[in-house]
Kinemage of the C-alpha trace (Angstrom):
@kinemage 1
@onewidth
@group {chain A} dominant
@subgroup {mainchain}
@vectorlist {calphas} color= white
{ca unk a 1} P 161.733 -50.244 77.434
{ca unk a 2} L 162.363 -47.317 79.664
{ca unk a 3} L 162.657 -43.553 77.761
{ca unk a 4} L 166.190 -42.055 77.252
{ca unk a 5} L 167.664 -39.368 79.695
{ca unk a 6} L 166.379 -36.378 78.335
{ca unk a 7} L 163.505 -38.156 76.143
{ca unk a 8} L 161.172 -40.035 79.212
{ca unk a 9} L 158.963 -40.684 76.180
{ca unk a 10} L 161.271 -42.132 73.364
{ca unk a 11} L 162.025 -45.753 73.676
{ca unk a 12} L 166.285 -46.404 73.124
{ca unk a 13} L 166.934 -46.966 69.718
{ca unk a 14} L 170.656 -47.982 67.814
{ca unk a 15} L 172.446 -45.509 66.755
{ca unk a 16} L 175.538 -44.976 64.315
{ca unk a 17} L 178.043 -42.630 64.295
{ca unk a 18} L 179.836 -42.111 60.806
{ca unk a 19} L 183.059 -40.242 60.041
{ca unk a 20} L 186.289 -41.147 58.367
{ca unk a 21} L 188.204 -42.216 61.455
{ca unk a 22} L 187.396 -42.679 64.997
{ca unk a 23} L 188.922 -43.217 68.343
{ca unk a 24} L 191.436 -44.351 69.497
{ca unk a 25} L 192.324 -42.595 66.298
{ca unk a 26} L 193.109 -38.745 67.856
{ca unk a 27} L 191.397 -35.492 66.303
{ca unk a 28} L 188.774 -33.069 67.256
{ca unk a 29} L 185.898 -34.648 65.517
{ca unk a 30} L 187.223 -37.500 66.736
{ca unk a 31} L 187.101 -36.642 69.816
{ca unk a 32} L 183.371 -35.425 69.874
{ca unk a 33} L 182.363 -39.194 68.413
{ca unk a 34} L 183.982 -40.985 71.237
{ca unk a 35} L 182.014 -38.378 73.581
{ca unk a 36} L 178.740 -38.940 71.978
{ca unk a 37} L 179.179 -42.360 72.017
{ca unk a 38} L 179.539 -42.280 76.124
{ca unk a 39} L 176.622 -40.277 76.311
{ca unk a 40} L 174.479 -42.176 74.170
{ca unk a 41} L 175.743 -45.923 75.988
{ca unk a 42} L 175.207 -43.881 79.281
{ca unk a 43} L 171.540 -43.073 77.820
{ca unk a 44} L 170.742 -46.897 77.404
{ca unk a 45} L 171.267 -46.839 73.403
{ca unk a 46} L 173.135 -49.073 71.642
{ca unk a 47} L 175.872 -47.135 69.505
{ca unk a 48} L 177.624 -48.569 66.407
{ca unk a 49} L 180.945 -46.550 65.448
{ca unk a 50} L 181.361 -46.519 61.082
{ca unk a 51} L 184.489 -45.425 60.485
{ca unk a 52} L 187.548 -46.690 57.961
{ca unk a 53} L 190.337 -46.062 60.650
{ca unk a 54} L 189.304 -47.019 64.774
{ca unk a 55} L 188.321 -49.196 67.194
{ca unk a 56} L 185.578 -50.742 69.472
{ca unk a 57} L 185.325 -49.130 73.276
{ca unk a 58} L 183.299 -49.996 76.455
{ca unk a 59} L 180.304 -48.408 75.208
{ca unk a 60} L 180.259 -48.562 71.146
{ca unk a 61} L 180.443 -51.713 68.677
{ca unk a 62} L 183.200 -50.745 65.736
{ca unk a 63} L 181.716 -51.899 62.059
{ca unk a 64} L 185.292 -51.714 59.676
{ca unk a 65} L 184.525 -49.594 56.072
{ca unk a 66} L 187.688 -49.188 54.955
{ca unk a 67} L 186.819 -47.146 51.658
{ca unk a 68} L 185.493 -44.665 53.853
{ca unk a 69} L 188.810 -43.600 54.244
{ca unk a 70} L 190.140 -40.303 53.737
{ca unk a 71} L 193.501 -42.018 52.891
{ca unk a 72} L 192.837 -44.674 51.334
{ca unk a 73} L 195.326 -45.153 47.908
{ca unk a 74} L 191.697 -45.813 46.087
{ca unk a 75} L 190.052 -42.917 47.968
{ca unk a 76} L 193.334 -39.939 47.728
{ca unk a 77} L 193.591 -41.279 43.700
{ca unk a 78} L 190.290 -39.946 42.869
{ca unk a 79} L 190.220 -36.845 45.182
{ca unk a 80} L 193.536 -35.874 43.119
{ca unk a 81} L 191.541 -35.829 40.375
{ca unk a 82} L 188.622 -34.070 41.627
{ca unk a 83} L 190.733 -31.565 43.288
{ca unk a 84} L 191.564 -30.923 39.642
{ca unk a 85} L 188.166 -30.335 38.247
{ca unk a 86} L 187.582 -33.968 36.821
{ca unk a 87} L 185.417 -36.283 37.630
{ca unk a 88} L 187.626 -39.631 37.481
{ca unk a 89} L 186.154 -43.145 35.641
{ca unk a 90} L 186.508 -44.934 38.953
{ca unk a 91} L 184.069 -42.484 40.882
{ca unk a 92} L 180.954 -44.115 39.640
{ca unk a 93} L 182.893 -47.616 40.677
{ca unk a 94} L 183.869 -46.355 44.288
{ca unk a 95} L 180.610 -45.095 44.732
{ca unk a 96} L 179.036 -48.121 44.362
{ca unk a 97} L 181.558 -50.411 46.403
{ca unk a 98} L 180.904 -47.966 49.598
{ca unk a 99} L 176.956 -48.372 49.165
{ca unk a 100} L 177.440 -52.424 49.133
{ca unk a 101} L 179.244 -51.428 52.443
{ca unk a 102} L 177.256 -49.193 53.685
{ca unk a 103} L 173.971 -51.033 53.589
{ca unk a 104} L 174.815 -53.615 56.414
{ca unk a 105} L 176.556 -51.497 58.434
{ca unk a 106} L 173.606 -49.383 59.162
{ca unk a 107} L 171.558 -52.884 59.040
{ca unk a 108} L 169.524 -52.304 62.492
{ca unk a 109} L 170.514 -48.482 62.876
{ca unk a 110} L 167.355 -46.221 63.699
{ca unk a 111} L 169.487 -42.601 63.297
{ca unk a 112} L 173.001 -42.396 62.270
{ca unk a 113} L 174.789 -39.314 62.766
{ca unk a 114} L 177.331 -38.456 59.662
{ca unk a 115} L 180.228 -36.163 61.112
{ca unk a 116} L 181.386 -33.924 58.317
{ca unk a 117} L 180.410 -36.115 55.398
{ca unk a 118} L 178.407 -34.097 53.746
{ca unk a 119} L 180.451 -31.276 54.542
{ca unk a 120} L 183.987 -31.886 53.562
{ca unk a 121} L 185.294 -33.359 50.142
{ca unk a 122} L 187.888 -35.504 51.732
{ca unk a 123} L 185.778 -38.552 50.498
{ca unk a 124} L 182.741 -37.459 47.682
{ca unk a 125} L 182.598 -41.115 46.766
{ca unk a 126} L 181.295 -41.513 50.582
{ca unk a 127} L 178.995 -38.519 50.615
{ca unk a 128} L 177.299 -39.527 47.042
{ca unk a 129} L 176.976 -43.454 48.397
{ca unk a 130} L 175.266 -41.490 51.961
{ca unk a 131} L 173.274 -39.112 50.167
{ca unk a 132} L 171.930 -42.095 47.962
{ca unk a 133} L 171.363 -44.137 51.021
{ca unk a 134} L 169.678 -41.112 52.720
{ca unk a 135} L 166.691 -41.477 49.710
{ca unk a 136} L 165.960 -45.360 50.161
{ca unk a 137} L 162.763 -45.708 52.247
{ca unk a 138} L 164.118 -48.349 54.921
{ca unk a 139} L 167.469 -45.724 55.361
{ca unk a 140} L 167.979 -45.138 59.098
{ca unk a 141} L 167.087 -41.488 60.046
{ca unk a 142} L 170.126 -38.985 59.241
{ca unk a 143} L 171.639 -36.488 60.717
{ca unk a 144} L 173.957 -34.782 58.846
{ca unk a 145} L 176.209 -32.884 61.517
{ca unk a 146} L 178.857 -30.083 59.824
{ca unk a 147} L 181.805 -29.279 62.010
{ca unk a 148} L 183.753 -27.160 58.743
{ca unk a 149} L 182.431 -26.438 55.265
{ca unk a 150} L 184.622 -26.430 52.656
{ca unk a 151} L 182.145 -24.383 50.390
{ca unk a 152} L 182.637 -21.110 53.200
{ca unk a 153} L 186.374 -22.034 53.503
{ca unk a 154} L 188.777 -19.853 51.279
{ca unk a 155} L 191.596 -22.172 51.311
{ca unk a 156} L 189.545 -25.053 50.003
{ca unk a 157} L 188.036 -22.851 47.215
{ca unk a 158} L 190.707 -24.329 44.175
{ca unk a 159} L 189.708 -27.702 44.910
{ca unk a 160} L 185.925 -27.459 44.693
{ca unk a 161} L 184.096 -26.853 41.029
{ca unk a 162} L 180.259 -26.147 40.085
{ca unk a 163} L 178.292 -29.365 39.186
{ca unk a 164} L 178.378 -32.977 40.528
{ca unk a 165} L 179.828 -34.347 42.775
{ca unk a 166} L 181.295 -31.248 44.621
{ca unk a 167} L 177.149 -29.655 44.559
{ca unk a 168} L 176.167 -32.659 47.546
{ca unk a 169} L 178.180 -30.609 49.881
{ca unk a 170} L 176.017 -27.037 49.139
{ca unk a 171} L 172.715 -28.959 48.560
{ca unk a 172} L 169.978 -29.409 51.427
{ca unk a 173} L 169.600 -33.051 51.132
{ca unk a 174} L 165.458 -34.042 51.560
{ca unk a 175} L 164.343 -35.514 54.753
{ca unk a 176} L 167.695 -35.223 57.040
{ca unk a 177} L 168.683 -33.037 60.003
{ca unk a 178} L 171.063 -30.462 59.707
{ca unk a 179} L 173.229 -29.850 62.746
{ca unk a 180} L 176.026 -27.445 62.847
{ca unk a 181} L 178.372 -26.487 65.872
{ca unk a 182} L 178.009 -23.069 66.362
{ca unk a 183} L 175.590 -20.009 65.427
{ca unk a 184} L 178.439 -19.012 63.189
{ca unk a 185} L 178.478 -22.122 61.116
{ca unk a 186} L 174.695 -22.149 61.040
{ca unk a 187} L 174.618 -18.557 59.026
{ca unk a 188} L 177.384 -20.193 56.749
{ca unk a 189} L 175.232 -23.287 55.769
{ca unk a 190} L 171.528 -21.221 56.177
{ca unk a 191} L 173.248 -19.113 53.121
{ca unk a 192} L 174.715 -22.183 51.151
{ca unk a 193} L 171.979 -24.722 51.101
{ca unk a 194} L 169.446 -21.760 50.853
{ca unk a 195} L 167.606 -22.830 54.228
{ca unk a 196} L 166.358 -20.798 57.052
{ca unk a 197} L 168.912 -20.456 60.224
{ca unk a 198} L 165.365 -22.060 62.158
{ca unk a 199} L 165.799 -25.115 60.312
{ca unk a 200} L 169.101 -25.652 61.088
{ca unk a 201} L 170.096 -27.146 64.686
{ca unk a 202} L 172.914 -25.588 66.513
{ca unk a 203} L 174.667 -27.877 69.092
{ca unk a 204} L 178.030 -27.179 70.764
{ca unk a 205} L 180.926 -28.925 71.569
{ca unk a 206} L 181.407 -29.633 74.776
{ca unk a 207} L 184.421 -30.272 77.195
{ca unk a 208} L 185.250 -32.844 79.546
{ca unk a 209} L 185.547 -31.293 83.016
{ca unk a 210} L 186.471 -34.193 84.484
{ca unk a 211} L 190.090 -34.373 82.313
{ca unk a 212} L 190.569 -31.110 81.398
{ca unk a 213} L 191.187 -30.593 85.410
{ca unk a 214} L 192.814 -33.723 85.978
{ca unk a 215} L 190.328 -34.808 88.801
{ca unk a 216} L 191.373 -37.703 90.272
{ca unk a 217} L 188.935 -40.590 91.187
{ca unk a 218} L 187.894 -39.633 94.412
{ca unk a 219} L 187.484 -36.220 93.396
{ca unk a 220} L 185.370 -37.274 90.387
{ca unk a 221} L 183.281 -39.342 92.564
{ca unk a 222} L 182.652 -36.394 95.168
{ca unk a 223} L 181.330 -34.116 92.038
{ca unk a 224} L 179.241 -36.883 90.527
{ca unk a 225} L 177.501 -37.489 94.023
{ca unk a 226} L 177.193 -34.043 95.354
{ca unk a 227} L 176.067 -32.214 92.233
{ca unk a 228} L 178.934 -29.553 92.101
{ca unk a 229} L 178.924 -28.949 88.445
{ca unk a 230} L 175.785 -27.745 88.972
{ca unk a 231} L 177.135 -25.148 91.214
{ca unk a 232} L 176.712 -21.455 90.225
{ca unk a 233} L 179.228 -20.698 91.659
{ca unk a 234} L 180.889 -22.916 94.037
{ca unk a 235} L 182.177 -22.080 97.353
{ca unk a 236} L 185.556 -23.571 98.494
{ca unk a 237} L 186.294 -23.312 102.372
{ca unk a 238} L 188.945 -26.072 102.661
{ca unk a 239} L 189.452 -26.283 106.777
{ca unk a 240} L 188.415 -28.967 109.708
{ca unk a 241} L 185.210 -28.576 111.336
{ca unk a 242} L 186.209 -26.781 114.192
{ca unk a 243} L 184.301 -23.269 115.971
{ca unk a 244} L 187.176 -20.987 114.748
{ca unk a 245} L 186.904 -21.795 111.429
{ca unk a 246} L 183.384 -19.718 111.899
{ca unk a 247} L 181.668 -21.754 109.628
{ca unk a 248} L 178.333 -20.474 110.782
{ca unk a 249} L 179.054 -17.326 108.446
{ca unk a 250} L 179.475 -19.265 105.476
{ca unk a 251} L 176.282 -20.635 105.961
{ca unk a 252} L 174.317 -17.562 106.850
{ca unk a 253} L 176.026 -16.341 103.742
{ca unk a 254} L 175.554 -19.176 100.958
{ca unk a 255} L 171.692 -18.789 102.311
{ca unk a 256} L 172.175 -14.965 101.494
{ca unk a 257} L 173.450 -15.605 98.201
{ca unk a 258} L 171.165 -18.196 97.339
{ca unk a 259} L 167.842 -15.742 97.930
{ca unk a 260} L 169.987 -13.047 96.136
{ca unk a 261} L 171.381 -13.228 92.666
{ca unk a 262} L 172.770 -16.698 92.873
{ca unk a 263} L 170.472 -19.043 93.959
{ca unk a 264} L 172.524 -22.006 92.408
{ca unk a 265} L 175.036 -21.175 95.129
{ca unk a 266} L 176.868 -24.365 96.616
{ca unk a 267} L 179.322 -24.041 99.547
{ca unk a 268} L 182.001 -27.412 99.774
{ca unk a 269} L 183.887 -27.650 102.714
{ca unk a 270} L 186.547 -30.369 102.964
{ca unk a 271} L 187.898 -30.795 106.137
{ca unk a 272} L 186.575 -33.625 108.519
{ca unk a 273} L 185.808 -32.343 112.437
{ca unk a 274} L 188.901 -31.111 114.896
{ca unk a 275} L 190.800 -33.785 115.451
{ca unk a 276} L 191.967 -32.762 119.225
{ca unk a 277} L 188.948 -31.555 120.976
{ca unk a 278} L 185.831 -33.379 121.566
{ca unk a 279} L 183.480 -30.551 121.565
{ca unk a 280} L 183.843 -30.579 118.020
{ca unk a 281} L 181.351 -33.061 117.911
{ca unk a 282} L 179.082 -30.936 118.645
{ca unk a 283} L 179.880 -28.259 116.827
{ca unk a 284} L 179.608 -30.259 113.642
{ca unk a 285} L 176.034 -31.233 114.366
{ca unk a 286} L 175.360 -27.006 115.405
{ca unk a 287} L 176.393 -26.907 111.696
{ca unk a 288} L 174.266 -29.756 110.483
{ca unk a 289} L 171.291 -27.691 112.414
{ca unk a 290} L 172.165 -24.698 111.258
{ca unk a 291} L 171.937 -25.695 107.667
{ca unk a 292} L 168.793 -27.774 107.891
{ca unk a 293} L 167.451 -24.286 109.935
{ca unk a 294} L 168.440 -22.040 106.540
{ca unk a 295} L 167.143 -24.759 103.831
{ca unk a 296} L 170.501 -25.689 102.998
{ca unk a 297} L 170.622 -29.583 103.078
{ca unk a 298} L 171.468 -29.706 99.059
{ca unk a 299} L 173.582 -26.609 98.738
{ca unk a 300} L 175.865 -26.698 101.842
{ca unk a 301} L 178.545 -30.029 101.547
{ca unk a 302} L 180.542 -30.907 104.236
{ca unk a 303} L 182.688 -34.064 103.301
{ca unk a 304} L 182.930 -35.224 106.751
{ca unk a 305} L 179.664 -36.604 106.240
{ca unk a 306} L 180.418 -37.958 102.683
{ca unk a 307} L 180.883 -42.262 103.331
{ca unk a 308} L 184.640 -41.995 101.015
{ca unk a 309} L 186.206 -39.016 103.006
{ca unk a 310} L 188.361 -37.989 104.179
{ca unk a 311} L 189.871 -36.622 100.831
{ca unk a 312} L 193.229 -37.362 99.493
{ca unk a 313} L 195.586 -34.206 99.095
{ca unk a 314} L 194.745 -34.820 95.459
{ca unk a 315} L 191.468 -34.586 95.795
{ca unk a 316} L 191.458 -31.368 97.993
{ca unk a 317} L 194.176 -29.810 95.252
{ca unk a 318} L 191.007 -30.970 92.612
{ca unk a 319} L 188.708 -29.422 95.014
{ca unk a 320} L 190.408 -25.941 93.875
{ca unk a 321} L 190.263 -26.342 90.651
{ca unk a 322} L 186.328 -27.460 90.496
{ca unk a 323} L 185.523 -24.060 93.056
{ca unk a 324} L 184.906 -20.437 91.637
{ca unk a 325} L 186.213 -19.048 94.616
{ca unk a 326} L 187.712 -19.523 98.083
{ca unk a 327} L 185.545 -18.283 100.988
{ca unk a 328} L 187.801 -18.110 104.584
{ca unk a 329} L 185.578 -16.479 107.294
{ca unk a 330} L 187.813 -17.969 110.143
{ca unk a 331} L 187.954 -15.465 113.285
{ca unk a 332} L 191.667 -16.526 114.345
{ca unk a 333} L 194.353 -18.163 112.026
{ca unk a 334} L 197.950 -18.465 112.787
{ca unk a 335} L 198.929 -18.343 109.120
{ca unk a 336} L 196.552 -19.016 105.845
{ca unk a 337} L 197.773 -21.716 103.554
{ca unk a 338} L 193.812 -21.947 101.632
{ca unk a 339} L 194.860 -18.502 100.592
{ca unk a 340} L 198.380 -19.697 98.776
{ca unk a 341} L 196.826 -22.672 97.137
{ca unk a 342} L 194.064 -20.610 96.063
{ca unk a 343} L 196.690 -18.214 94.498
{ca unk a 344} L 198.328 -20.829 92.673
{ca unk a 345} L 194.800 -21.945 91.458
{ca unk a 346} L 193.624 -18.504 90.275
{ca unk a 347} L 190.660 -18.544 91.953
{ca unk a 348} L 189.411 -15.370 94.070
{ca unk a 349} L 189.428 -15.178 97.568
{ca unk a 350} L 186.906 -14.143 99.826
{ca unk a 351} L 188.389 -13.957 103.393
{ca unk a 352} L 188.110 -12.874 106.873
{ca unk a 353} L 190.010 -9.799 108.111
{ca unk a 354} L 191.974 -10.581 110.252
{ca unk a 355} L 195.859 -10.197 110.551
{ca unk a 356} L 197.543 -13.089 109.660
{ca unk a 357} L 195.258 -13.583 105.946
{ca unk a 358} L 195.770 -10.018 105.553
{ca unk a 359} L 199.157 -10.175 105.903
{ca unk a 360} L 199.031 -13.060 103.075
{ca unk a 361} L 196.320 -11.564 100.716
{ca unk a 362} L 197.582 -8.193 100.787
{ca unk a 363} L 195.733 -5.745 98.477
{ca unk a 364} L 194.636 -8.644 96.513
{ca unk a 365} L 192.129 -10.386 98.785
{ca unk a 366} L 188.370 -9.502 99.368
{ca unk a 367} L 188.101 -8.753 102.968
{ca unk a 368} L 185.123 -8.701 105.655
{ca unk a 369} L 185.011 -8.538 109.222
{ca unk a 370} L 184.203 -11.753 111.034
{ca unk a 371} L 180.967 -11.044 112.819
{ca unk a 372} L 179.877 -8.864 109.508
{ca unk a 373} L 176.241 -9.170 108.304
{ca unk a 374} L 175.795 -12.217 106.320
{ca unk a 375} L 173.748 -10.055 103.488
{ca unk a 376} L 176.320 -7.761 102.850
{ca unk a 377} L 179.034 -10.872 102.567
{ca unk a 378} L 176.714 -11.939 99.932
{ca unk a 379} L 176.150 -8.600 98.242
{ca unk a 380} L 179.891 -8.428 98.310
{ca unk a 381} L 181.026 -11.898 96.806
{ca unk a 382} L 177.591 -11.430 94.125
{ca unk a 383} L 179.538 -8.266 93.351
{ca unk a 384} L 183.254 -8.973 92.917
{ca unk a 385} L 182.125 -12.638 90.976
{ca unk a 386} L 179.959 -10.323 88.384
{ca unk a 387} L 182.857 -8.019 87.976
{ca unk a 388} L 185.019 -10.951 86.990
{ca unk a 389} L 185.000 -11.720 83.610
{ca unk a 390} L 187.189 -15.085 84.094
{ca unk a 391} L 184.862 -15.966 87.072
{ca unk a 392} L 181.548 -15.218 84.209
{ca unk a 393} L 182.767 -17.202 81.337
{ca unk a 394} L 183.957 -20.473 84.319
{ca unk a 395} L 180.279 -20.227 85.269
{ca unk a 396} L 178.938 -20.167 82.247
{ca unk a 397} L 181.427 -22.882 80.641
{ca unk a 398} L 180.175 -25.429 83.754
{ca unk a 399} L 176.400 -24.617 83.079
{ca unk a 400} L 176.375 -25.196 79.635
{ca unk a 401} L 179.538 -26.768 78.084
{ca unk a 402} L 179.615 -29.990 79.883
{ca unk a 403} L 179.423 -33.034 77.652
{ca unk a 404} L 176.429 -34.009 80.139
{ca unk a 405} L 174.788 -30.869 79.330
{ca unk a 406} L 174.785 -30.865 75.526
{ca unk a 407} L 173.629 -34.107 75.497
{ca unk a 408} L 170.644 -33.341 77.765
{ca unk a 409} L 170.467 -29.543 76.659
{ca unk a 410} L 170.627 -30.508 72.581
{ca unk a 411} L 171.242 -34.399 71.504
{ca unk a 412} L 168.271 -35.994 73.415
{ca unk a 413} L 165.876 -33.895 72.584
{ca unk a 414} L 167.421 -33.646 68.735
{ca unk a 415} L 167.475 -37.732 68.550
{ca unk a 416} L 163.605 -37.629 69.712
{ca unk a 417} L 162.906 -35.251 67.113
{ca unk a 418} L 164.933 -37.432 64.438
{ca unk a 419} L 163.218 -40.631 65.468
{ca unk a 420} L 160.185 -39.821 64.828
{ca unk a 421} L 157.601 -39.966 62.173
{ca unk a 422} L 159.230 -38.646 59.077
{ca unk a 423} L 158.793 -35.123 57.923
{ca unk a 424} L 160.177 -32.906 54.685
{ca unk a 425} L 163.704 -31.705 54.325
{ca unk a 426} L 166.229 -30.438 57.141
């Protein structure tokens, strides 16, 4: 069996993801389940969702526990109690019922990961039957993964008391992983369960690029296939291929850049060739030379050549909102319209100075002459992106915040770690 993205050495295992509700069900943690169950069916694992409230998807199984509800009449009875300092008669009872549950839902399971169960107190009957579970020598691996803590949360402080069963939520359980979302959280739980922050994993949420900017299918495609996430930072120059357009610059300048500060640089441009003179058939393959000449072949994307273009308005209107900036070095235009959509899509612009985008861009445009040196372009756009702290934090969101790059970055590797041979607490 072939190793897991991330993990060429770890053979794909089943996995289970445990909370009280999961999609279609809608909520942040929620949310990050149905994520990590993508990524993990996209890895080759099998995924199991364990959740009272949910349902099956393309890429994860659904296993029903219904008393691992955090509203179920049984399950909101007792927490009323405990809320209140007393530990109910039925606790022992419930406890028991979600471990005869439990044990063949994780039947098969090499690693489930428990969202929040061992953090919150919306179900204790469910944490006790886990941390029980979590003891038994043919248990599945466990990662316990803490989005809040009511122990460091002030408004849940009336409803939690010294002593059993509220102590399973500021105890380090033996022989599990601890995972917590951010460095924050980690120096909340490093001080309740009297660990060190080191033992303590800290994986982020991540966002979905893909809906969060509404890219349409084409669009998505043209990412996946070209890289462009991977981008630091992404060049937009939305025109035809055609000699004005001066797309010779951009080249020179995206090499620039790339030997600079930036070497991540990409450079998209959109438009297929000129559709009313024929020497722009030539001009496109001066281009193609041109890049091959600077070393350019995976960081310089013209979607003429791309087998699905040419690109649907929607896709070039997605095409903004994937780019960091716009980059116009065009010697003549009779007007500008890159320059108003670019406006409307907050990103920078770069752009040739020449009347008619100056007389669009105003004071609000960075400007350089057409036949400029491509170095000091470079220095120039290096500059005015560092200066930007919007530009900064949309770089460093794409590098590191994708759902593709946590999973690589953190939950591979972490699973690996989790698989194998079994070691002392956290």
């Amino acid at each position: 069996m072939s190793g897991a993205r991330g993990c060429p050495n770890w053979v794909l295992v089943q996995i289970g993801l445990l909370h009280y509700s999961v999609p279609p069900i809608v909520g942040g943690v929620e949310a990050v389940v149905g994520h990590q169950a993508r990524l993990l069916a996209a890895a080759g694992h099998g995924v199991r969702l364990l959740a009272a409230r949910g349902a099956p998807s393309p890429e994860a199984d659904f296993y029903a526990l219904p008393l691992a509800d955090s509203r179920h009449a049984r399950v909101l009875a007792l927490k009323a109690e405990l809320d209140a300092g007393c530990v109910p008669p039925d606790f022992e009872p419930l406890t028991a019922n979600l471990l005869t549950a439990l044990r063949p839902a994780l039947t098969g399971l090499a690693v489930v990961i428990a969202h929040n169960v061992a953090s919150l107190h919306k179900n204790l009957a469910l944490t006790a039957a886990l941390r029980q579970l979590s003891t038994e020598p043919d248990a599945p691996r466990l990662i316990l993964w803490h989005h809040d803590l009511a122990w460091a949360a002030p408004h849940y402080a009336a409803e939690l008391h010294p002593g059993a069963p509220w102590d399973l939520l500021r105890t380090a359980w033996p022989g599990v992983t601890q995972v917590v979302v951010s460095e924050v959280r980690r120096r909340e739980l490093a001080a309740l369960i009297g660990l060190t922050p080191e033992r303590i994993h800290v994986i982020p949420n991540g966002i979905d690029q893909a809906a969060f900017l509404q890219l349409d299918s084409q669009a998505q495609a043209l990412a996946a296939d070209l890289g462009l996430a991977r981008a630091q930072p992404l060049l937009l120059l939305p025109v035809r291929l055609t000699p004005r357009k001066n797309i010779e610059l951009a080249l020179r300048v995206l090499a620039a850049l790339r030997a600079g500060s930036l070497p991540n640089a990409r450079l998209l441009v959109t438009g297929p060739e000129g559709a009313h003179n024929p020497a722009n058939a030539a001009y496109r393959a001066r281009l193609a030379a041109l890049r091959a000449e600077l070393g350019l072949e995976s960081a310089a994307h013209f979607v003429a050549e791309w087998p699905s273009a040419p690109l649907t308005d929607a896709a070039v209107a997605a095409c903004y909102r994937l780019a960091d900036a716009l980059f116009v070095p065009s010697t003549q235009e009779g007007f500008g319209l890159p320059l108003l959509e670019a406006a409307l899509a907050r990103l920078p612009v770069f752009c040739a100075d020449i009347p008619a985008l100056r007389e669009l861009g105003g004071g609000d445009a960075t400007y350089f002459a057409p036949d400029a040196d491509p170095a000091g372009v470079a220095a120039l756009v290096a500059a005015r992106l560092a200066a930007d702290p919007v530009a900064r934090l949309a770089q460093r969101v794409r590098a590191a915040y994708s759902w593709e790059q946590v999973y690589t970055r953190h939950l591979a590797p972490l699973l690996a770690e989790a698989a194998g041979p079994r070691k002392g607490a956290a």
